[in-house]
C-alpha positions as CSV (number, residue, x, y, z in Angstrom):
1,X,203.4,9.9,330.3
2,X,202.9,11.3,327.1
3,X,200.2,12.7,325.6
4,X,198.3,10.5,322.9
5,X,197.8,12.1,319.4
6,X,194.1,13.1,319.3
7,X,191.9,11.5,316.4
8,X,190.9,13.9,314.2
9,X,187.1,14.7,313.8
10,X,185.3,17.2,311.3
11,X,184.0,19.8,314.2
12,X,186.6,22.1,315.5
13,X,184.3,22.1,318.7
14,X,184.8,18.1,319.0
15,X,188.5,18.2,318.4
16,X,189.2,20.8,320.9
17,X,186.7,19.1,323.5
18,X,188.6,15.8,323.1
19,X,192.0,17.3,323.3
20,X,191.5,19.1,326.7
21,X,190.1,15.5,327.5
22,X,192.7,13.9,326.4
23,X,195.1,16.2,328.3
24,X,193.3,15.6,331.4
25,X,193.4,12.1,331.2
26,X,197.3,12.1,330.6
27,X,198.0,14.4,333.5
28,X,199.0,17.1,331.3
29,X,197.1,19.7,333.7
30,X,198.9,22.5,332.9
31,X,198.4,21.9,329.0
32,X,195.2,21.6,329.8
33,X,194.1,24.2,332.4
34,X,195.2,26.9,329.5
35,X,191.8,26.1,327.3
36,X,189.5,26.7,330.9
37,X,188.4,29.9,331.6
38,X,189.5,32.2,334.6
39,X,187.6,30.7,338.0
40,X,185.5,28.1,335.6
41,X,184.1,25.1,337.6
42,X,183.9,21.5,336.7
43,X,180.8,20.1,338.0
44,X,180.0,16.2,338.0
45,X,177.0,14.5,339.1
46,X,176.1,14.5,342.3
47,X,176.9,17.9,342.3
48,X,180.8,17.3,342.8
49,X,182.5,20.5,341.7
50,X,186.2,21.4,341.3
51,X,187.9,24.7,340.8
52,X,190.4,23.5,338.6
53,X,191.5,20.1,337.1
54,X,194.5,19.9,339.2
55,X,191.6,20.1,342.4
56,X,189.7,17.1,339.7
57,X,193.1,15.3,339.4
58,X,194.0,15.6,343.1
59,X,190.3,14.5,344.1
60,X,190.9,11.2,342.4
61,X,194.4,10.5,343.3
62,X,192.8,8.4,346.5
63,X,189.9,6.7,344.5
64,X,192.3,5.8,340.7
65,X,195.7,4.4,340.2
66,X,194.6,4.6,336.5
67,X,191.6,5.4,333.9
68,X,191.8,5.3,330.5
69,X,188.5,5.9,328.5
70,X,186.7,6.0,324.7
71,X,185.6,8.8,323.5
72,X,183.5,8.3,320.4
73,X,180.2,9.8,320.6
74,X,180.0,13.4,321.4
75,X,177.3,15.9,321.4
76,X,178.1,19.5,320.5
77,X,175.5,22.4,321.6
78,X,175.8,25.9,320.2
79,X,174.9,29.2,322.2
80,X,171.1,29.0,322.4
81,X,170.8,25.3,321.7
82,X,170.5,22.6,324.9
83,X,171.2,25.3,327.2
84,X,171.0,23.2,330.7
Protein backbone atom coordinates (compact mmCIF):
# COMPACT_ATOMS: atom_id res chain seq x y z
CA UNK A 1 0.00 0.00 0.00
CA UNK A 2 1.22 3.36 -0.42
CA UNK A 3 1.75 5.90 1.74
CA UNK A 4 -0.85 8.86 1.62
CA UNK A 5 0.48 12.42 1.17
CA UNK A 6 0.31 14.08 4.55
CA UNK A 7 -1.83 17.38 4.86
CA UNK A 8 0.14 20.08 5.52
CA UNK A 9 -0.23 22.02 8.96
CA UNK A 10 1.63 25.25 10.19
CA UNK A 11 3.61 23.38 13.30
CA UNK A 12 6.55 21.48 12.20
CA UNK A 13 5.86 19.44 15.50
CA UNK A 14 2.21 18.51 14.04
CA UNK A 15 3.44 17.61 10.61
CA UNK A 16 6.09 15.35 11.78
CA UNK A 17 3.62 13.74 14.45
CA UNK A 18 1.12 13.05 11.64
CA UNK A 19 3.62 11.69 9.22
CA UNK A 20 5.05 8.96 11.57
CA UNK A 21 1.23 8.38 12.06
CA UNK A 22 0.51 8.21 8.88
CA UNK A 23 3.46 5.85 8.28
CA UNK A 24 2.24 3.55 10.86
CA UNK A 25 -1.00 3.34 9.68
CA UNK A 26 0.18 2.37 6.08
CA UNK A 27 2.49 -0.29 7.31
CA UNK A 28 5.48 1.60 6.35
CA UNK A 29 7.25 0.45 9.72
CA UNK A 30 10.50 0.85 8.65
CA UNK A 31 9.85 4.50 7.35
CA UNK A 32 8.58 4.95 10.30
CA UNK A 33 10.65 3.37 13.08
CA UNK A 34 13.62 5.90 11.78
CA UNK A 35 11.84 9.05 13.60
CA UNK A 36 11.62 6.72 17.23
CA UNK A 37 14.31 6.92 19.31
CA UNK A 38 16.81 4.01 20.26
CA UNK A 39 14.69 1.39 22.88
CA UNK A 40 11.67 4.18 22.98
CA UNK A 41 8.34 2.56 24.09
CA UNK A 42 4.84 2.98 22.88
CA UNK A 43 2.54 2.86 25.70
CA UNK A 44 -1.41 2.70 25.23
CA UNK A 45 -4.01 2.75 27.78
CA UNK A 46 -4.28 0.17 29.88
CA UNK A 47 -0.87 0.19 30.21
CA UNK A 48 -0.20 -1.77 26.84
CA UNK A 49 3.36 -1.11 25.82
CA UNK A 50 5.40 -2.07 22.66
CA UNK A 51 9.08 -1.87 22.01
CA UNK A 52 8.74 -0.97 18.57
CA UNK A 53 5.88 -0.41 16.00
CA UNK A 54 6.57 -3.53 14.18
CA UNK A 55 5.80 -5.30 18.04
CA UNK A 56 2.46 -2.44 17.74
CA UNK A 57 1.82 -3.68 14.19
CA UNK A 58 2.34 -7.42 15.00
CA UNK A 59 0.10 -7.01 18.32
CA UNK A 60 -2.82 -6.02 16.15
CA UNK A 61 -2.39 -8.28 13.21
CA UNK A 62 -4.92 -10.83 15.30
CA UNK A 63 -7.51 -8.06 16.53
CA UNK A 64 -7.51 -5.65 12.70
CA UNK A 65 -7.77 -6.65 9.14
CA UNK A 66 -7.89 -2.84 8.59
CA UNK A 67 -7.97 0.78 10.37
CA UNK A 68 -8.03 3.84 8.85
CA UNK A 69 -8.40 7.04 11.07
CA UNK A 70 -8.86 11.17 11.15
CA UNK A 71 -6.53 13.04 12.41
CA UNK A 72 -7.58 16.62 12.80
CA UNK A 73 -7.12 17.86 16.21
CA UNK A 74 -3.78 17.62 17.75
CA UNK A 75 -2.30 18.93 20.83
CA UNK A 76 1.42 19.85 20.80
CA UNK A 77 3.33 20.22 24.30
CA UNK A 78 6.76 21.80 24.54
CA UNK A 79 9.60 20.62 27.16
CA UNK A 80 8.21 21.93 30.40
CA UNK A 81 4.59 22.26 29.32
CA UNK A 82 1.91 19.13 30.07
CA UNK A 83 4.69 17.08 31.15
CA UNK A 84 2.50 13.71 32.18
Amino acid sequence: MAAATTPDHDDPAIALADRVLQLTEDRELDGAVRYYAPGAVLEFPGGVRYGSVHDLADGARGRYRFVRKVRQDFVVATRGQNRW
